[in-house]
C-alpha angles and dihedrals in degrees: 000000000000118000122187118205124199111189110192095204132038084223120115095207128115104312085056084052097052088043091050092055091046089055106041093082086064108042090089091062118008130087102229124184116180129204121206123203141255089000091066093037104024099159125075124231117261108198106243099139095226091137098056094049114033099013142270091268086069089050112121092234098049091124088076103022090052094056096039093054097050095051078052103049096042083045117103088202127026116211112202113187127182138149116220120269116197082335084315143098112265124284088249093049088047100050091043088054089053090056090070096047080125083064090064120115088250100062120021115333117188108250091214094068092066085080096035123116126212145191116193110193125192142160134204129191087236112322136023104053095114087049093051087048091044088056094066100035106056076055099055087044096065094043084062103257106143097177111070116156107193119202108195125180134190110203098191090178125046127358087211110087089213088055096051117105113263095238093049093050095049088060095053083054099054101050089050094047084047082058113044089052093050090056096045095060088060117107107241103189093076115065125243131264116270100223119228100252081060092053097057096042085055084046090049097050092044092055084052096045083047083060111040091044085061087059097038118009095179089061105130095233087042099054084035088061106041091047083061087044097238100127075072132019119328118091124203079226127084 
């Protein structure tokens, strides 16, 4: 089993503790590779649109999107972790997730992340752990992924873990434990379900990429869509 973690800040506080205890049931058997922002994508987006129209392989930042896709397409579960900033993920985590625009729906989507799980697991000091969730997982949604767990957790008290009360921190351990093992008894060699909402946003944008290749049948998501077969009759879904 391959698990690909995206860490949306370098820090090692308490979002690195509750991602530590998600991930200890797996480290026996699992091949994890972590990825720890901004250090392993330290440039924004800028928004030059290189990768829609002449592909991701031409994007200034290649170098670190490049890598990090690959560890997420050949993972079997994806681990998202952020604290909230001002109610939202973190700036790094943002600026990583707008370097794969190209990987929305509307433009070219992986097939592989139709059958990709996911856990996305935040924590606020009081509010602003379902935004920062939100933030990724609007994200995950249009690159296919149907199955997103999210793990949220208000401290109202202290933002150190050693700080936070014993009991406290015993039931944010619990839940995560509750989780992790949920999601290791799942068999991984069978992809997951592509939910229904999923399949009519892939139905949607088909219909668009139909209409913009009669207009220009050389556009790079067109071309992208009808070598898959999806502008007929092949879906990235089983």
């Amino acid at each position: 089993m391959k698990i690909t973690v995206i860490n949306g800040t370098e820090k090692h506080g308490v979002t690195y503790k509750m991602k530590e205890i998600f991930l200890e049931q797996f480290k026996k058997d699992a091949e994890i590779t972590e990825y720890y922002l901004p250090k392993d994508c330290p440039n924004f987006c800028v928004g030059c649109i290189t990768c829609f129209g002449q592909g991701e392989h031409l994007c200034k930042d290649a170098e670190y999107i490049q890598k990090i896709e690959k560890s997420l397409l050949e993972a079997d579960l994806l681990v998202f972790t952020s604290p909230a900033y001002v109610f939202h993920a973190t700036g790094a985590m943002k600026a990583m997730l707008d370097h794969f625009g190209y990987r929305w729906m509307p433009h070219r989507p992986a097939k592989e992340m139709f059958g990709k799980r996911a856990v996305i697991i935040t924590q606020c000091l009081g509010a602003g752990g379902k935004s920062t969730a939100k933030d990724i997982k609007d994200s995950l949604s249009w690159w296919g992924v149907s199955y997103i767990k999210v793990c949220s957790f208000k401290l109202m008290s202290e933002i150190r873990w050693d700080k936070i009360p014993d009991k406290k921190r015993e039931g944010f351990a619990k839940k995560l434990e509750a989780l992790a093992r949920k999601m290791k008894s799942i068999d991984y060699s069978k992809p997951a379900h592509t939910s229904f909402v999923t399949k009519c946003k892939f139905l949607a944008v088909r219909m668009l990429q139909t209409g913009l290749g009669k207009d220009n049948p050389e556009y790079t998501d067109f071309k992208y869509w009808k070598e898959n077969g999806w502008i007929d009759n092949v879906r990235p879904w089983k």
